[in-house]
PATIZA-490195 format. One line per 3 residues: number of its first residue (from 1); their letters; for each residue x, y, z of N, C-alpha, C, O. Coordinates in steps of 0.05 Angstrom, whole numbers, plus 5000, padded with zeros to 4 digits. Atoms other than C-alpha are relative to their C-alpha. Layout:
N
NUM> a> X/Y/Z/X/Y/Z/X/Y/Z/X/Y/Z ~ ...
***
This chain:
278
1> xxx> 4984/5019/4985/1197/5286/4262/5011/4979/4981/4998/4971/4962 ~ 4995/5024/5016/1239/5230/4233/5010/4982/5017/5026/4984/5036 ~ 5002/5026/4994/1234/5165/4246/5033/4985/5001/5049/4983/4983
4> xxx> 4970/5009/4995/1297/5133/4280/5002/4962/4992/4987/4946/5004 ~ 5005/5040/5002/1309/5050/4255/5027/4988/4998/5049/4994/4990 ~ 4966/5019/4991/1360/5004/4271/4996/4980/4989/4973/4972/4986
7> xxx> 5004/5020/5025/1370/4952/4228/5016/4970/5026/5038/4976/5035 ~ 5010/5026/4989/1367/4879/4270/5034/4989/5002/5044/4993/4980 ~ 4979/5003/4995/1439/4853/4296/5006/4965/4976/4992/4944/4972
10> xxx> 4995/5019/5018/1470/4807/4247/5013/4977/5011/5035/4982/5021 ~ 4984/5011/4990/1487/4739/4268/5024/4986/5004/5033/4985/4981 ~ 4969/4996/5000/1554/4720/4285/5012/4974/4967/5000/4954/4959
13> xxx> 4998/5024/5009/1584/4678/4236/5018/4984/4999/5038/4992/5012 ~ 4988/5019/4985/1616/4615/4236/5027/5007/4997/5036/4987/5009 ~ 4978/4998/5002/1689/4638/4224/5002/5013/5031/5014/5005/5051
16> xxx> 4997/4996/4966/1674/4681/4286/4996/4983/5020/5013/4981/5038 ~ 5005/5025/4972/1644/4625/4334/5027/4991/4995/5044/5002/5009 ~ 4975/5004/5006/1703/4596/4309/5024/5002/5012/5037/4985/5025
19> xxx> 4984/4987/4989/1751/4639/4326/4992/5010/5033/5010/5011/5050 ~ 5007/5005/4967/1713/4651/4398/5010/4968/5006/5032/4965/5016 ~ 4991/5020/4989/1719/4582/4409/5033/4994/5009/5041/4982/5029
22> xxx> 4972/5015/5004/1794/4572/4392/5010/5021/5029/5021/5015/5050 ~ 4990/4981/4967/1801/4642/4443/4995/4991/5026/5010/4985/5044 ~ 5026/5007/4972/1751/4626/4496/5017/4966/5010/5013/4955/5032
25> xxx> 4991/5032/4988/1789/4552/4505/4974/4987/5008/4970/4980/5031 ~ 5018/5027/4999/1730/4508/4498/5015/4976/5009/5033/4967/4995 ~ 4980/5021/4995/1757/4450/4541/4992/4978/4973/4970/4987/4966
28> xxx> 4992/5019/5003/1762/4391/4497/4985/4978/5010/4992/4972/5033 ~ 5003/5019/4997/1723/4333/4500/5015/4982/5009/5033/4973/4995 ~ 4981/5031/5000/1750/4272/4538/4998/4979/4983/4977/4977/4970
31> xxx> 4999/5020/5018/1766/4217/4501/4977/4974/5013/4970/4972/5036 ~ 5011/5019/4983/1725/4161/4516/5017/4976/5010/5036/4967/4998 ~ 4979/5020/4985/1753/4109/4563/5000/4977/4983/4981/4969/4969
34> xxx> 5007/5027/5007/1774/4047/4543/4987/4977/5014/4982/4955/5004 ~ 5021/5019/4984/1735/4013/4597/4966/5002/4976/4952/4986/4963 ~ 5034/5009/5018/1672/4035/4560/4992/4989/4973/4972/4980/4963
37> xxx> 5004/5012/5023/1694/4018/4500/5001/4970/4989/4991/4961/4968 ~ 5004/5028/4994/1709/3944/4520/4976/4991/5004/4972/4969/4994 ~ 5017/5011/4994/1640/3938/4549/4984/5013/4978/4961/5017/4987
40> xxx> 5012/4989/5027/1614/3969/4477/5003/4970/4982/4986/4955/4971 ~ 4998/5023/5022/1645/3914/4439/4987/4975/5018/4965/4966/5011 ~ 5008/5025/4983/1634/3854/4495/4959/5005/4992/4944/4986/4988
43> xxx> 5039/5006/5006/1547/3876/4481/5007/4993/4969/5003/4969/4964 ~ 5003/5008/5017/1560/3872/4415/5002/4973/4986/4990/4966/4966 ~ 5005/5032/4995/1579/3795/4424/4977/4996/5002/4968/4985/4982
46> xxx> 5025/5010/4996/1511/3787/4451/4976/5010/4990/4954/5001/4997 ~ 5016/4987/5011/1474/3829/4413/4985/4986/4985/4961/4985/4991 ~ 5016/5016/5028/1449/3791/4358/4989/4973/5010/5002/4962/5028
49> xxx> 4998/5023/4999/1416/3726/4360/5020/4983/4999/5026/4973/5020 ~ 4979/5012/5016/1471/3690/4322/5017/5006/5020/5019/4988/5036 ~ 4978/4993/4977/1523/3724/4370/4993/4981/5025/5006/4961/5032
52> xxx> 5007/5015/4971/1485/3699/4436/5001/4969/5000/5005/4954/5019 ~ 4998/5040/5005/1486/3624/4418/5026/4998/4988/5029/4974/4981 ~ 4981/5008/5016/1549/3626/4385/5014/5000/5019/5029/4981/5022
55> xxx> 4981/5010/4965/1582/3648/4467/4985/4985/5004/4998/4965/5011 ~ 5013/5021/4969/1525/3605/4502/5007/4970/4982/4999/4948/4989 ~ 5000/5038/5013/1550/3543/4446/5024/4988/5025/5027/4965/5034
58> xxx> 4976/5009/4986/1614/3548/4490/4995/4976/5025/5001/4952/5025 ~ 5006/5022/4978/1587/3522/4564/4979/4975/4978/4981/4953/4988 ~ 5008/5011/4994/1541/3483/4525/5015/4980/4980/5010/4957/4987
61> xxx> 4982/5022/5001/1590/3441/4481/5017/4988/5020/5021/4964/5021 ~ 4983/5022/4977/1633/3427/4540/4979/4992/5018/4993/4986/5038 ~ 5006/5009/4991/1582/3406/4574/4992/4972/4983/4993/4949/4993
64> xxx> 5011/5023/5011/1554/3360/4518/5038/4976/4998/5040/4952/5002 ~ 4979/5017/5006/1630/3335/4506/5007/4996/5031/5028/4982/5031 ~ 5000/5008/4964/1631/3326/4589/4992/4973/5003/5003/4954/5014
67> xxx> 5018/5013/5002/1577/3289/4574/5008/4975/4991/5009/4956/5006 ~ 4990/5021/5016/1600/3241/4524/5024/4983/5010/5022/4959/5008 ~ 4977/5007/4990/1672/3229/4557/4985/4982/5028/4995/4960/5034
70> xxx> 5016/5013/4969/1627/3204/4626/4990/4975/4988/5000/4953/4995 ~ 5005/5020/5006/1587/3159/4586/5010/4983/4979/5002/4960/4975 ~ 4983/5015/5025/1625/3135/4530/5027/4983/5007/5032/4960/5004
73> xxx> 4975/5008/5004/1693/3133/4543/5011/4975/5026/5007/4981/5050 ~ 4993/5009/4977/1722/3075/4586/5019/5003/5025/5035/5020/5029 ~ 4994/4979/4969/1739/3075/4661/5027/4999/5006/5032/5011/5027
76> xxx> 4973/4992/5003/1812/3072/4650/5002/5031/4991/5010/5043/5011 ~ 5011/4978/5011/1800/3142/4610/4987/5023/5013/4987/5047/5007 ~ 5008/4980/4973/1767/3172/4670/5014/5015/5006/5004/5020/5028
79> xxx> 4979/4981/4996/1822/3222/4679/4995/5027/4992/4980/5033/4974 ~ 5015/4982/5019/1822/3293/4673/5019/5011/4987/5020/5035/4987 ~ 4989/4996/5038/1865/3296/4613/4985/4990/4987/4980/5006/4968
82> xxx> 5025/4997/5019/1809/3263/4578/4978/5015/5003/4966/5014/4981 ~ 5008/4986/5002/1763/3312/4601/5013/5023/4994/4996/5036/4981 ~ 4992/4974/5016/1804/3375/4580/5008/4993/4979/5000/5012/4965
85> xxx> 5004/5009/5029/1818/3344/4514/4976/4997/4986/4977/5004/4962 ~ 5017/4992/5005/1747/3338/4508/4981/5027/4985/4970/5031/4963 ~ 5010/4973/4995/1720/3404/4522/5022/5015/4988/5016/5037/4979
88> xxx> 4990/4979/5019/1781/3432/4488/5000/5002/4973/5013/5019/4963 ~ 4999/5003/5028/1767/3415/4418/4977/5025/4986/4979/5041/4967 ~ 5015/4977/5009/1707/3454/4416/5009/5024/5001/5005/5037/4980
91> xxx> 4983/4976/4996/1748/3516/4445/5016/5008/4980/5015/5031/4970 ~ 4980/4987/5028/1801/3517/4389/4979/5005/4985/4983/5028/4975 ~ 5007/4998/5028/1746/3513/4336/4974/5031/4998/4967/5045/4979
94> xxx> 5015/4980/5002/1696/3566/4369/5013/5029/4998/5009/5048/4983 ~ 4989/4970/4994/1743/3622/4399/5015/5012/4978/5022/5035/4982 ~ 4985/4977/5021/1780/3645/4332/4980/4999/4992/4988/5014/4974
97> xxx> 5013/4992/5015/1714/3647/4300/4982/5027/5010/4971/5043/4994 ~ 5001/4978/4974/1696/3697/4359/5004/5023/4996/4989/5042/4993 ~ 4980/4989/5001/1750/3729/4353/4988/5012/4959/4980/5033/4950
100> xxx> 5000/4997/5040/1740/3735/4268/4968/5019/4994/4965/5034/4975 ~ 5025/4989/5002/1665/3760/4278/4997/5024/5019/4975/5033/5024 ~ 5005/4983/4977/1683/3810/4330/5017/5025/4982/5017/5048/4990
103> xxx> 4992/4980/5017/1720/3846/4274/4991/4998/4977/4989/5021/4967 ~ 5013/4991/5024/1691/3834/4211/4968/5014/4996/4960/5026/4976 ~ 5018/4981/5000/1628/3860/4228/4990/5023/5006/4967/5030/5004
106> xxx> 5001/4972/5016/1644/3927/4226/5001/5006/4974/4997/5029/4966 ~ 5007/4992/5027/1645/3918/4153/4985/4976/4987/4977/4979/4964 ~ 5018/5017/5016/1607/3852/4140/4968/5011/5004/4955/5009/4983
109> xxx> 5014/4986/4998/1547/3890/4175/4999/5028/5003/4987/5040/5021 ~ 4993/4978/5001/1565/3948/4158/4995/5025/5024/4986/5046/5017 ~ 4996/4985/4978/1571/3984/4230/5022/5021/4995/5016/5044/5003
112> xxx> 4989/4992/4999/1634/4010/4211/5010/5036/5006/5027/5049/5019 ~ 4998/4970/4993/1619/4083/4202/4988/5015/5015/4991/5040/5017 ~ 5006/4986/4978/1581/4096/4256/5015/4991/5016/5015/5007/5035
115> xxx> 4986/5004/4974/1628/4061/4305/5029/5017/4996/5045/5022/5014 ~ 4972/4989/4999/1688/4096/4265/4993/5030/4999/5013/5045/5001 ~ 5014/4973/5000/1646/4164/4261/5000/5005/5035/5015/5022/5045
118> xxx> 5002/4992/4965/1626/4162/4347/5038/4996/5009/5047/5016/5021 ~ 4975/5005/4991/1707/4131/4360/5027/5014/4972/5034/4996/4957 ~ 4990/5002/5025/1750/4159/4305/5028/4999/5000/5044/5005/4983
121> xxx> 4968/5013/5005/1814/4132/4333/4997/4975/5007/4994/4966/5030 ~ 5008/5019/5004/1806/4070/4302/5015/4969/5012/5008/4946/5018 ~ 4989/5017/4982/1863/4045/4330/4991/4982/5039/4996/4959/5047
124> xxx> 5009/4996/4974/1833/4049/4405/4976/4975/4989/4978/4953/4999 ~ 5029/5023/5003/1762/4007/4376/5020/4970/4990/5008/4951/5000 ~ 4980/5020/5020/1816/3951/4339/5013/4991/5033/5011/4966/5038
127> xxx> 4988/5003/4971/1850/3949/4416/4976/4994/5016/4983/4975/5031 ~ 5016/5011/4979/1793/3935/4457/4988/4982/4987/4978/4966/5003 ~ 5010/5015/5012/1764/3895/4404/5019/4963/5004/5011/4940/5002
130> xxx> 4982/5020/4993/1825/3848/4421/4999/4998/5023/4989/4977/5029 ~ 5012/4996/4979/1820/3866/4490/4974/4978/5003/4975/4954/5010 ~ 5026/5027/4997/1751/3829/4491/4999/4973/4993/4990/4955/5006
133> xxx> 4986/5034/5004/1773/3767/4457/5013/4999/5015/5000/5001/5035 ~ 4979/5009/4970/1824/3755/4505/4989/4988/5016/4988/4964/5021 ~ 5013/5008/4981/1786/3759/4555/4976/4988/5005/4969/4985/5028
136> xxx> 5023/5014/5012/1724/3724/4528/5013/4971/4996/5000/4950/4999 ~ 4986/5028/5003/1777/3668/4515/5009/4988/5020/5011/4963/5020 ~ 4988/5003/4966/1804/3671/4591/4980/4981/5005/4981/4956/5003
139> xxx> 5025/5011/4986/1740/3658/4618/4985/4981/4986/4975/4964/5001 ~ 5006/5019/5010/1714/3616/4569/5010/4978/5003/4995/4959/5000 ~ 4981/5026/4995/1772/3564/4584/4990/4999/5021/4974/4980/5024
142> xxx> 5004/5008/4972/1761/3568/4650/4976/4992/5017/4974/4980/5039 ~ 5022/5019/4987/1687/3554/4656/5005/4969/4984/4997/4949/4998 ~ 5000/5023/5004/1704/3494/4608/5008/4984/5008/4996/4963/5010
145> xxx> 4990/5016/4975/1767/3470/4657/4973/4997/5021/4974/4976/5034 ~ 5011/5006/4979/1710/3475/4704/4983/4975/4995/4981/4952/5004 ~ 5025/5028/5010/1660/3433/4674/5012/4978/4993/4999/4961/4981
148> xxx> 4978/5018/5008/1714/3390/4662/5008/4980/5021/5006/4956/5023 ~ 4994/5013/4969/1736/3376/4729/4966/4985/5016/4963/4965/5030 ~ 5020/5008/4989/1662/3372/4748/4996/4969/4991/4994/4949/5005
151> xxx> 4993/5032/5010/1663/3313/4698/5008/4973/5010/4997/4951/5013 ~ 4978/5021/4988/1723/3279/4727/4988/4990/5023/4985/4967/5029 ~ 5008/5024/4973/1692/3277/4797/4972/4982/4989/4974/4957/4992
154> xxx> 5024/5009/5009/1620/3258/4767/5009/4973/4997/4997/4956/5010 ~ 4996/5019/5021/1659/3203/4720/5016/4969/5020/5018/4945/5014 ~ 4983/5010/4972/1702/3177/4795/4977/4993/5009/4970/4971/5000
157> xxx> 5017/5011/4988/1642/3175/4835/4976/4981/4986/4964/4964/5000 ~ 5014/5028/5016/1601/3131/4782/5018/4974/4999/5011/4951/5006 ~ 4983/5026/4996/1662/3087/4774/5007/4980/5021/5017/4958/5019
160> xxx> 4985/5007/4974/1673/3079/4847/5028/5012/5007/5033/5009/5031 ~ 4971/5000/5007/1742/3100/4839/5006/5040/5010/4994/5061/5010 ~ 4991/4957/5005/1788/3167/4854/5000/5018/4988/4994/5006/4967
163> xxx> 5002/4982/5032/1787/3224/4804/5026/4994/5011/5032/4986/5034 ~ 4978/5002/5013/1852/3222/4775/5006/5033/4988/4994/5043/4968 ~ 4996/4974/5018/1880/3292/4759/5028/5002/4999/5044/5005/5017
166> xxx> 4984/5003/5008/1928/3286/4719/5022/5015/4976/5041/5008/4963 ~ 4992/4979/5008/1941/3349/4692/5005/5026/5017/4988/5041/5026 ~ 4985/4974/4985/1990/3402/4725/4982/5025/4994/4965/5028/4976
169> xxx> 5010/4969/5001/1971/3474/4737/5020/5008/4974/5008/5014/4953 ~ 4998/5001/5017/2026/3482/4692/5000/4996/4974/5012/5011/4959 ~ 5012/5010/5026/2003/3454/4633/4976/5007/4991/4972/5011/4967
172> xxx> 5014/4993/4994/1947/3471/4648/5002/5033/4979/4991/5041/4959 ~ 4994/4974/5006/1970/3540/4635/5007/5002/4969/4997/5020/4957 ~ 4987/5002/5017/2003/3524/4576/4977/4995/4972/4978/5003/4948
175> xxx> 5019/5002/5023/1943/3500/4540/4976/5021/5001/4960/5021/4982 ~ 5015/4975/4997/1902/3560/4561/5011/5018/4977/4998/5027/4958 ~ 4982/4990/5031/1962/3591/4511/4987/4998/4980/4971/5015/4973
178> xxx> 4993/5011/5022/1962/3552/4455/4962/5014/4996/4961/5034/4982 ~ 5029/4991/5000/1877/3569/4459/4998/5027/4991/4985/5036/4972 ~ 5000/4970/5008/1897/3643/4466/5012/5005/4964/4996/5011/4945
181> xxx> 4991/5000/5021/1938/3645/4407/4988/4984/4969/4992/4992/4947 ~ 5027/4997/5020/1884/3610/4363/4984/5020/4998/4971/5026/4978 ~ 5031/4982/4999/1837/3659/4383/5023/5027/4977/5020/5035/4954
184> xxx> 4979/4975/5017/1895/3714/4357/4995/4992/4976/4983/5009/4963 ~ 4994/5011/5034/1904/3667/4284/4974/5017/4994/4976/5037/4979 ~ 5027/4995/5015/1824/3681/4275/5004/5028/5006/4994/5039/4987
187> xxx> 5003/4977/5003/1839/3758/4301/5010/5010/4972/4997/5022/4954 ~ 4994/4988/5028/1888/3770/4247/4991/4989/4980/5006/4996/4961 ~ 5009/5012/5017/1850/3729/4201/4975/5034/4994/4966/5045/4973
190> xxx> 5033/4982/4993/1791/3785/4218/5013/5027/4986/5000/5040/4971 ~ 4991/4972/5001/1843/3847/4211/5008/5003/4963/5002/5020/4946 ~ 5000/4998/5029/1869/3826/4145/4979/4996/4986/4977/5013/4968
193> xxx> 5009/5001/5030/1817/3799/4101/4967/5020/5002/4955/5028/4982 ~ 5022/4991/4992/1753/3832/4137/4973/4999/4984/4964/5014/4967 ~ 5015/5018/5007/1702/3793/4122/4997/4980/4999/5011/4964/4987
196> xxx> 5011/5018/4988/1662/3746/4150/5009/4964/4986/5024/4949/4998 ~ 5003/5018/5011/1657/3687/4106/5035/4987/4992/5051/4968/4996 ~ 4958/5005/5018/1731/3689/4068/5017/4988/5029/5028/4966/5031
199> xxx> 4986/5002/4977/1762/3697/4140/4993/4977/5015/5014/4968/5024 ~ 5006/5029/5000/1730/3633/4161/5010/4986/4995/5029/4975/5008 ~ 4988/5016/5014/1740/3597/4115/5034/5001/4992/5046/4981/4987
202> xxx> 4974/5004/4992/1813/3621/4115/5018/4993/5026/5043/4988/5027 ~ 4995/5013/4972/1817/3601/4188/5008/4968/4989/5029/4956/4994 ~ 5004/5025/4993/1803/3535/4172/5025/4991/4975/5040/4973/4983
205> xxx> 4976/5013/5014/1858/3521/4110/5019/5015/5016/5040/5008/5006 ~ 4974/5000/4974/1910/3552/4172/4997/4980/5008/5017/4966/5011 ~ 5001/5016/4970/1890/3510/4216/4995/4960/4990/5001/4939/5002
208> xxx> 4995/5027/5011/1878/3447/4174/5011/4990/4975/5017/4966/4971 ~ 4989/5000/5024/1902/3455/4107/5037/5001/5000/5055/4989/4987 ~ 4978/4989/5014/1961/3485/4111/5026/4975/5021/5049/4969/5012
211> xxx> 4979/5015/4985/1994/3435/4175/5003/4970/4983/5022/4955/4977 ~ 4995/5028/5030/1971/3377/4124/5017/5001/4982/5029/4980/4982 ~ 4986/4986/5025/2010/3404/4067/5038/4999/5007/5056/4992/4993
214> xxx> 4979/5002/4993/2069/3415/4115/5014/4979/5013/5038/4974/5014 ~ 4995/5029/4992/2064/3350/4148/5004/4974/4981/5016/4956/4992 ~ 5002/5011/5015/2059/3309/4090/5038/5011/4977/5049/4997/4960
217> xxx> 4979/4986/5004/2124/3354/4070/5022/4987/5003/5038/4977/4987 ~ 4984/5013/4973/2162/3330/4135/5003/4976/4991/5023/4964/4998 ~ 4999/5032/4993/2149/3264/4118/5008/4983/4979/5010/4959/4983
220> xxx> 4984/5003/5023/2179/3255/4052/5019/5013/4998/5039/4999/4995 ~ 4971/4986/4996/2233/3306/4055/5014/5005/5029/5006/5016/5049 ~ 4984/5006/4972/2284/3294/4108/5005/5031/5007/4995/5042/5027
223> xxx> 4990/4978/4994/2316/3360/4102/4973/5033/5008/4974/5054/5020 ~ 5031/4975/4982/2237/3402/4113/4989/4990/5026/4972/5001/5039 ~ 5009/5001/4969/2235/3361/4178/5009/5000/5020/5004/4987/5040
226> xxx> 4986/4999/4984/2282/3385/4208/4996/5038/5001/5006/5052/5018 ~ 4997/4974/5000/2263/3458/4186/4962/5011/5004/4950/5033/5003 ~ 5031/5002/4998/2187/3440/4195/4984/5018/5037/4963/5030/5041
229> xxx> 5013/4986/4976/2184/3464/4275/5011/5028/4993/4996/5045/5003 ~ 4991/4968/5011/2217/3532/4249/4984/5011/4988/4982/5035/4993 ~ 5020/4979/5020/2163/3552/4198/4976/4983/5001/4961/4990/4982
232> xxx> 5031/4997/4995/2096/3517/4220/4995/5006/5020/5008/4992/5036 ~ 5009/4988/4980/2064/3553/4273/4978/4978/5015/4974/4973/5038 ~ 5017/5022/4987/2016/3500/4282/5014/4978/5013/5004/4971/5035
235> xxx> 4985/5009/4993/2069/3454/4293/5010/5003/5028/5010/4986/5047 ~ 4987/4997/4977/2102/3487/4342/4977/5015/5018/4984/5020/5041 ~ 5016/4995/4975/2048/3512/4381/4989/4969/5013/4980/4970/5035
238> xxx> 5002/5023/4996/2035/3433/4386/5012/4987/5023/5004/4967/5036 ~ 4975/5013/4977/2097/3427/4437/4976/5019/5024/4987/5023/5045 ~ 5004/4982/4981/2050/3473/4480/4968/4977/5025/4957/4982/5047
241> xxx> 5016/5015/4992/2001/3416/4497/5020/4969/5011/5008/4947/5016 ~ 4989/5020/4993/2065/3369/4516/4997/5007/5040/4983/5021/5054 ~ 5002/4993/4958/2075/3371/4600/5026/5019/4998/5027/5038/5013
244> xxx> 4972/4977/4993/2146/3410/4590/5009/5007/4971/5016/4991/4954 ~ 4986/4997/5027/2166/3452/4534/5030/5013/5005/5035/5031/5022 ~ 4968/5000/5000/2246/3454/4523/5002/5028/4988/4983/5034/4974
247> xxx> 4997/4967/5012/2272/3532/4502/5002/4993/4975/4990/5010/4961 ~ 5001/4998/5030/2283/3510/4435/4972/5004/4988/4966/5019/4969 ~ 5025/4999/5010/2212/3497/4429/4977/5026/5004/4954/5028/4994
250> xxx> 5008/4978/4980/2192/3561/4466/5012/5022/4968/4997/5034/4952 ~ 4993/4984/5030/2241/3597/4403/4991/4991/4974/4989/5005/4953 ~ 5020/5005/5031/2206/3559/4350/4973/5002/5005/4961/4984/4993
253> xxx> 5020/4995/4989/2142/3584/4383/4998/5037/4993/4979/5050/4985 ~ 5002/4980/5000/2169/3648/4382/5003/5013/4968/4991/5032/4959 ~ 4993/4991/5025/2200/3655/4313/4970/5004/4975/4961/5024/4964
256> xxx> 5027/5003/5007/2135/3623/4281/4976/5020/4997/4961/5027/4979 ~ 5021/4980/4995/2091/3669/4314/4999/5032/4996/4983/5050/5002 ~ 4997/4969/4999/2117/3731/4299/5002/4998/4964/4998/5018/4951
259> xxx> 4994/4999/5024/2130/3708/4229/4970/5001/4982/4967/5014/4962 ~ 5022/5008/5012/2048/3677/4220/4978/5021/5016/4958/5029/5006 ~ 5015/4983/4980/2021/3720/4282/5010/5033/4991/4999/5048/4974
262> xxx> 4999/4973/4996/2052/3786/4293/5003/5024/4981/4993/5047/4980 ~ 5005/4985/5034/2068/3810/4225/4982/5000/4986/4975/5022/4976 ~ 5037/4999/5019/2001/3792/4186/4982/5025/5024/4967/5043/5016
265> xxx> 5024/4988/4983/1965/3824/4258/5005/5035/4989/4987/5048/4979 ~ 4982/4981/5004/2013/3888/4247/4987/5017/4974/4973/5037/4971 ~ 5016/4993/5039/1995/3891/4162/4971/5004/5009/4962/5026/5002
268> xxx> 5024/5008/5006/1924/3873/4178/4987/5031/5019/4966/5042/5011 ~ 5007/4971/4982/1916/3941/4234/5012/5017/4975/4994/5020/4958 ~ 4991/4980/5017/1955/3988/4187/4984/4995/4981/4974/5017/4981
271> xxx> 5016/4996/5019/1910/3974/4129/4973/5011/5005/4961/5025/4989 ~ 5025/4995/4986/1847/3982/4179/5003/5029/5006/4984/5044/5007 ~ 4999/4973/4996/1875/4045/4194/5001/5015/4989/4994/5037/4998
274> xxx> 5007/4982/5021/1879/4075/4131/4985/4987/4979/4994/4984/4956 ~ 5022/5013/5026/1820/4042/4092/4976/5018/5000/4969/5025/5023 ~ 5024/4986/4989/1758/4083/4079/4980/4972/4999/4979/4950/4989
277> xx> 5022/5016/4985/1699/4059/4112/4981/5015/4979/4980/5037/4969 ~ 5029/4995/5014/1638/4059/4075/4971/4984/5000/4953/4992/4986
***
């Protein structure tokens, strides 16, 4: 008799799975939403120590500067234009730094390649990443108008006296802006130089260096102060805290911002998009 043997089926290999797959129509992964990816970055605000006190400094500077305006300031001053001048100072100086740490730490803590490895259209993480500032800036204004107003009556009923509100919804609105568009300076501060520390500290010669420099400009040369609301952004986002801004000031708002805003944000994504991560 002879012995019959079959020799053990060989397994497929990967050119074939391969090629099954591409036949067979494997659906396709969905993409992931950008809902989840908003509420990805928004934990990562709170993630960290450092992160969680750096949102909860928000309510609790406007409360301490609530605070101060009630008992300090006198009862003429009771108004709540001095309480949103208050409570907005801290706002400009926290929300671009927000904003600046909500992008550099995909490469100051080096997250980057697992968040650009799980998302790898980097564009989409860079978009909700803005997305969440925004809206981290919305609401942040608006519990500080709150605590603001709470102020005013607090600061009335100790005086004896009416609150005084003396700030339109309008304007109102206007300086909710000028807030947003800080928070933007510190985004593209975040997109171009990415990294923590530099981007900081380059916030802060925008935002105080560089209007010194141009103001001091203005004020010796006749002919740069007349060309001064055209090319400082700080400047002209300045008319945004008046009660009515005139269209001129609306186009030197616009020119500005597209010149210090939308073009650096623009450079600062296209480099993010083709940089390796490491």
């Amino acid at each position: 008799m002879t012995a019959l043997t079959t020799s053990p089926a060989s397994p497929p290999s990967s050119a074939g799975v391969a090629a099954d797959v591409r036949a067979g129509g494997r659906p396709a992964p969905a993409p992931i939403p950008m809902t989840r990816l908003a509420k990805v970055e928004l934990r990562k605000m709170f993630d960290t120590r450092s992160g969680f006190w750096l949102m909860a400094s928000i309510a609790i500077l406007a409360v301490l500067a609530t605070a101060g305006t009630v008992v300090f300031a006198p009862d003429s001053a009771i108004t709540y234009e001095s309480f949103a001048s208050a409570v907005g100072f801290p706002m400009a100086v926290i929300l671009p730094i927000i904003a600046i740490l909500s992008v550099t730490s995909e490469w100051s803590q080096r997250n980057g390649l697992t968040t650009f490895t799980l998302v790898p259209s980097r564009g989409r993480v860079i978009a909700a990443k803005a997305l969440v500032s925004v809206s981290v800036a919305v609401v942040s204004m608006v519990l500080a108008a709150t605590i603001g107003a709470l102020g005013n009556l607090l600061g009335a009923a100790i005086n004896g006296t009416d609150a005084i509100w003396d700030v339109s919804a309008a304007a109102l609105g206007q300086i909710f802006l000028a807030n947003v568009l800080g928070l933007l300076v510190g985004f593209m501060l975040g997109v171009v130089i990415r990294s923590s520390a530099p981007a900081i500290v380059g916030y802060f010669v925008y935002s105080a260096l560089l209007p010194t420099v141009f103001g001091m400009l203005a004020a010796f040369q006749d002919w740069f102060a007349d060309l001064q609301p055209w090319i400082d952004f700080s400047y002209a986002q300045g008319a945004l805290y008046d009660e009515s801004v005139t269209g001129e000031q609306w186009a030197q708002l616009g020119l500005t911002g597209v010149v210090w805003l939308a073009l650096p944000i623009a450079y600062g994504v296209w480099r993010v998009l083709r940089s390796e991560v490491k």
